[in-house]
SEZA-321827 format. One record per residue (C-alpha): x, y, z; residue in three letters. Coordinates in steps of 0.2 Angstrom, whole numbers, plus 5000, padded with zeros to 4 digits. Example, Ala and Ser with C-alpha at 12.3 -4.5 7.8 and 13.67 -1.06 7.14 Angstrom:
BEGIN
506249785039ALA 506849955036SER 
This chain:
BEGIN
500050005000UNK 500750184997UNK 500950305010UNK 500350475007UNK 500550625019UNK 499150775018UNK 499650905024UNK 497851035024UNK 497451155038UNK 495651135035UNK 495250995047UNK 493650945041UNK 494150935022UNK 495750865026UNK 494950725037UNK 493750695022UNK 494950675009UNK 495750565022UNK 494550455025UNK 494250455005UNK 495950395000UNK 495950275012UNK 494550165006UNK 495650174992UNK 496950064999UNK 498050225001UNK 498850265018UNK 498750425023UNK 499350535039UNK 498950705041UNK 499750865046UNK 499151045048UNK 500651145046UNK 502351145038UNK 503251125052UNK 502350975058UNK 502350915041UNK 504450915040UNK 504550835057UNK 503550685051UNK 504550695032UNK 506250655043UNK 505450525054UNK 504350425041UNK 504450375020UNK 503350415010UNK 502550394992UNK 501850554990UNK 501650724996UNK 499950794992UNK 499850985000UNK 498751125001UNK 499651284994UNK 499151415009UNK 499751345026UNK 499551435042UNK 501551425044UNK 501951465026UNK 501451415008UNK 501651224999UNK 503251294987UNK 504051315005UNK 503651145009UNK 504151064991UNK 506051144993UNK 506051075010UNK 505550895001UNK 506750894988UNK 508150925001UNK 507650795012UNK 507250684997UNK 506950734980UNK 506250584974UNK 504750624982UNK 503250694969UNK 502250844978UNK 500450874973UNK 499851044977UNK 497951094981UNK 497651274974UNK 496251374971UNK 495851424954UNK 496651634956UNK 498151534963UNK 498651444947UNK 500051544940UNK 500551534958UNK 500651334955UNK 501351354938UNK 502851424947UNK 503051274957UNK 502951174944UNK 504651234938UNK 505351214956UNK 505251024953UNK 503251004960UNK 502450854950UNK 500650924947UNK 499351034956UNK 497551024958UNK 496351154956UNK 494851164970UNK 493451124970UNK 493950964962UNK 493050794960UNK 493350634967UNK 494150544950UNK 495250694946UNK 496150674963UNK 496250474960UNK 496750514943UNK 498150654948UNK 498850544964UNK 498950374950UNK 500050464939UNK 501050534952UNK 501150364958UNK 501650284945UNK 503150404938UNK 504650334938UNK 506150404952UNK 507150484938UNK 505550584930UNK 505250654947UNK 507050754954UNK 507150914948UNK 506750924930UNK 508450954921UNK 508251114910UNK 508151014892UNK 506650914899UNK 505751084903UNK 506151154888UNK 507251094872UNK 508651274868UNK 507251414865UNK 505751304860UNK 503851304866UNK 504251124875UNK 503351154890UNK 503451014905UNK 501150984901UNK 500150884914UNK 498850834902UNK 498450654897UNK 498850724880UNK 500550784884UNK 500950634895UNK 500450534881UNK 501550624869UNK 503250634879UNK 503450474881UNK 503250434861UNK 504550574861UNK 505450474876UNK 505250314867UNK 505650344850UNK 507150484853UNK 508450354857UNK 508050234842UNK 508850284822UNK 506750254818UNK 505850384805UNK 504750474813UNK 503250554805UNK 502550694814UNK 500550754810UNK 499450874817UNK 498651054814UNK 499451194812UNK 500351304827UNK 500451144835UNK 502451144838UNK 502851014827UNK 504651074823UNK 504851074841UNK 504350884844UNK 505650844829UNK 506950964839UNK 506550854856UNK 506850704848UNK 508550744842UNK 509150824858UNK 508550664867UNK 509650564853UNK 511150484853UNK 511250604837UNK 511150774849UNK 512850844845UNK 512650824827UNK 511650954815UNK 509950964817UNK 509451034797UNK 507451104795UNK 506951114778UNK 505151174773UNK 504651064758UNK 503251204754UNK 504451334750UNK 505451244737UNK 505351274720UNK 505051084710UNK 506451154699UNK 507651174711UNK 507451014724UNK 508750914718UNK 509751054722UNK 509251094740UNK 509250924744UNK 510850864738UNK 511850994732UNK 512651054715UNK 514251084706UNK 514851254702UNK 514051264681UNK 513151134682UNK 511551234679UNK 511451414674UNK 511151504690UNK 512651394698UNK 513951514702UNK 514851414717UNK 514551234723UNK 513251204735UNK 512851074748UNK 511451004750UNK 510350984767UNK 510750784765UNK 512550824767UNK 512350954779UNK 511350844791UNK 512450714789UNK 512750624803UNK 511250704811UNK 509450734809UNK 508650804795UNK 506850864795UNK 505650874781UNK 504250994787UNK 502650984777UNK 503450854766UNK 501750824758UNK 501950954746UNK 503550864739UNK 503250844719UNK 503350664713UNK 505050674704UNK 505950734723UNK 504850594732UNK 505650474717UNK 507450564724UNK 507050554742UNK 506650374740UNK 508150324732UNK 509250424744UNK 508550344760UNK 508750154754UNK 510250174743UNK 511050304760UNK 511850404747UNK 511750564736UNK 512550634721UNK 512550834721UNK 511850864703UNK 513450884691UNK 514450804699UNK 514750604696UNK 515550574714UNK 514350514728UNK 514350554744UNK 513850424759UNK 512650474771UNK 512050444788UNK 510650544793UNK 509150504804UNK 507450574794UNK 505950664804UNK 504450724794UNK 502950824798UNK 501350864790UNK 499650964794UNK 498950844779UNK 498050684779UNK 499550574769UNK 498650414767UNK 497050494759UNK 498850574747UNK 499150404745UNK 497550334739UNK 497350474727UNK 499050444719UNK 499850614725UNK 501050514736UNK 502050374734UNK 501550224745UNK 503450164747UNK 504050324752UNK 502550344763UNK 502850184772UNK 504850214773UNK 504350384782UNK 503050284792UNK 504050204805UNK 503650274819UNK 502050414820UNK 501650534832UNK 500050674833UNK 500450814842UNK 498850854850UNK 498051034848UNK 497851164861UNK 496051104864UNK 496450934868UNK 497850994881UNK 496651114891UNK 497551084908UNK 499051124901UNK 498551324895UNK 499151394912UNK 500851334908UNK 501251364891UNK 500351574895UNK 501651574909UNK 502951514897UNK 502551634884UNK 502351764896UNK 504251734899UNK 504851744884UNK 503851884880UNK 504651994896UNK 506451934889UNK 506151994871UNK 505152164874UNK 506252214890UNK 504752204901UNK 504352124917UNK 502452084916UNK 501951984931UNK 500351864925UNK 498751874920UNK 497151924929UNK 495851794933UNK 494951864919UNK 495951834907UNK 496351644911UNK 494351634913UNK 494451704893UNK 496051574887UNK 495351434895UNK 493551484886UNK 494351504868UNK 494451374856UNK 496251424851UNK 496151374830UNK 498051414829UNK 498351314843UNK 499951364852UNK 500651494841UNK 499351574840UNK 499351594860UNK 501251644859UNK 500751784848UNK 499251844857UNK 500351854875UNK 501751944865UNK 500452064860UNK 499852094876UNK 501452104885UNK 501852244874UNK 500052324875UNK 500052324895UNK 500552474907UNK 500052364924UNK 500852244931UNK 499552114927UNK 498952074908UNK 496952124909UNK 495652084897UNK 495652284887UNK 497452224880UNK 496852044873UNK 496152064853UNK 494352054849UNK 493951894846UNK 494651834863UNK 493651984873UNK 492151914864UNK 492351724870UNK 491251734887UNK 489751784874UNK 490051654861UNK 490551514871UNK 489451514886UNK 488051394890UNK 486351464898UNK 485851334913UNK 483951324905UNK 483351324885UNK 482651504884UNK 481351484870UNK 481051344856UNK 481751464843UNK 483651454851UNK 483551274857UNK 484551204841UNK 485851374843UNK 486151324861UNK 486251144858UNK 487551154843UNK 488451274854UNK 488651164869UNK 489151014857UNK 490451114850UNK 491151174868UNK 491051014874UNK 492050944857UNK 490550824854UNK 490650754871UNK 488750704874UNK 488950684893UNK 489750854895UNK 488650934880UNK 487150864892UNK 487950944908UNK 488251094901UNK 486351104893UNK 485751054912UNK 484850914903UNK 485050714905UNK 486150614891UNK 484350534885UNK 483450704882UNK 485050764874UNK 485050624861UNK 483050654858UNK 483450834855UNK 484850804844UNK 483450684833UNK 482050834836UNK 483050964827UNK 484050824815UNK 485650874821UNK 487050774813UNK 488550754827UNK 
């Protein structure tokens, strides 16, 4: 059984999450206060640290330092309140494993304290600085099931010489997940060469990719290496490598089996040894079918897949990723913006993000500059943010039989086509949902 301490100064809450974890199977000893709480860190072991973040004698951060001195290989859960989460956010980077905003459910705290769990010693000390975040990246540490899910593909592929083909929608950081994988490589100090397919010219591929001799076309002033040479050794990534035209797929092809090039004019060819990442937005077997890309080279690109999920799929993980933009944003525009007001998370957690995580690096950067207060309010956010609470939120009752098909495509849409939370949202029961959906003929 794991031991876990609770440490909550509100004795009736803490005695009924107590009571809770214990039927099930967890052991659990309480404590009110930090001091209390480091006195029975010293004496006892424990599994898990799970701790409310204001303490009469101090905060939770104050407690989490004092736990990774005495033992860092304890994970530390913090209990917040929702206007504390930036607060939390800033443990995080101080080595916490996950925090927990209140009021919460019973399964999300089973859920949270399972993963914590279940971590492995070396994923819990102090996260080294290229876990956190990969050289100037948008890697961000996520607590999502999403992001879990995603870092360790990225954990379990890294180390391997497989080709990895990245997909997901645009803004998603899928440059960043190819970068990850080569820092995490046996490749890392290598060259890591990006090439974005789109932006070449079909009449100059052979070119780009492997080279050319000085004359060998007009335009050829001086030799050229290609991105296969450059990389060699290394990692080379093909971003949207859908658009590739069939003659350079033919060429790519024949330079990944054959693992050699020949710069064009010249009749030497160069061995190489790269490892090959690919990314695409597109869908590249329904390419494939309609005869727009080769199934061979499909399948040699194929080896190993990975979807980066969207922002909406990665909800939990918003706070994070505003904080470390936020960052960023003070380094690059010389300002020392602190967060963001309640407000505005409330607005960033109600948008549907359609660029996903770009677009949410550029909407901070913009506000950054925008703001004269310490905190980033909702006048400096653009429109269609401020209009959000409008389009997005879900009256408790139908109003009128006119609106009732609005409000239900509204809430399906929020709710991602989740039914059950669709019918939550709508205050109505799963059954009258579906009989609504047939009422008004709506296809979901």
């Amino acid at each position: 059984m794991k031991n876990i301490l609770l440490v909550e100064d509100d004795v009736t809450f803490s005695n009924m999450l107590k009571h809770f974890l214990e039927r099930h199977k967890y052991v659990v000893e309480v404590s009110y206060t930090i001091k209390n709480a480091s006195t029975l860190l010293k004496e006892n072991s424990y599994n898990l640290i799970f701790t409310d973040l204001r303490l009469p004698d101090g905060n939770g951060i104050d407690l989490l330092k004092q736990s990774k001195n005495t033992n860092s290989n304890i994970p530390v859960v913090l209990m917040t309140s929702y206007a504390e989460v930036s607060t939390a956010v800033q443990a995080m980077k101080q080595g916490a494993f996950d925090y927990i905003s209140k009021p919460f459910n019973p399964d999300e705290v089973l859920e949270v304290i399972s993963n914590a769990l279940e971590v492995k010693t070396e994923q819990i000390t102090e996260p080294k600085k290229e876990d956190k975040k990969v050289s100037n990246s948008n890697i961000v540490t996520g607590i999502s099931a999403a992001s879990k899910s995603l870092y360790e593909h990225i954990h379990l592929v890294a180390p391997t010489d497989m080709s990895v083909l990245i997909t997901g929608e645009s803004g998603t950081g899928k440059e960043v997940v190819a970068s990850t994988i080569h820092t995490q490589s046996l490749r890392k100090d290598k060259p890591f060469i990006a090439v974005d397919c789109g932006a070449i010219p079909k009449e100059i591929a052979s070119s780009e990719f492997f080279g050319h001799q000085k004359g060998s076309f007009t335009g050829a002033i001086n030799d050229k290496i290609g991105h296969f040479e450059a990389a060699n050794g290394g990692t080379l990534f093909l971003d949207e490598v859908g658009n590739l035209n069939y003659e350079s797929q033919v060429q790519l092809l024949r330079a990944l089996q054959e693992r050699k090039i020949k710069p064009v004019g010249s009749s030497k060819e160069i061995m190489v040894d790269i490892r090959l990442i690919t990314a695409t937005n597109e869908d590249l077997l329904s390419a494939v079918e309609k005869g727009n890309f080769r199934e061979d080279l499909y399948h040699r690109l194929n080896e190993f897949s990975i979807k980066v999920p969207n922002l909406n799929d990665r909800k939990d993980d918003l706070i994070l990723y505003a904080d470390f933009f936020l960052e960023k944003a003070n380094k690059q525009l010389n300002k020392s913006i602190a967060g963001f007001s309640h407000e505005v998370l409330t607005l960033f957690q109600q948008y549907s993000w359609p660029g996903n995580l770009r677009e949410l690096s550029n909407v901070i950067k913009r506000a950054t500059l925008l703001s004269q207060t310490e905190i980033i309010e909702k006048e400096v956010l653009p429109e269609e943010l401020k209009n959000t609470e409008d389009q997005y939120s879900i009256p408790n009752e139908f109003s009128t039989k006119e609106n009732e098909k609005k409000l239900i495509i509204r809430a399906l849409h929020e709710a991602k086509n989740n039914k059950t939370k669709a019918a939550k949202l709508l205050n109505i029961t799963r059954k009258t949902l579906y009989n609504k959906l047939k009422e008004h003929k709506i296809n979901s």
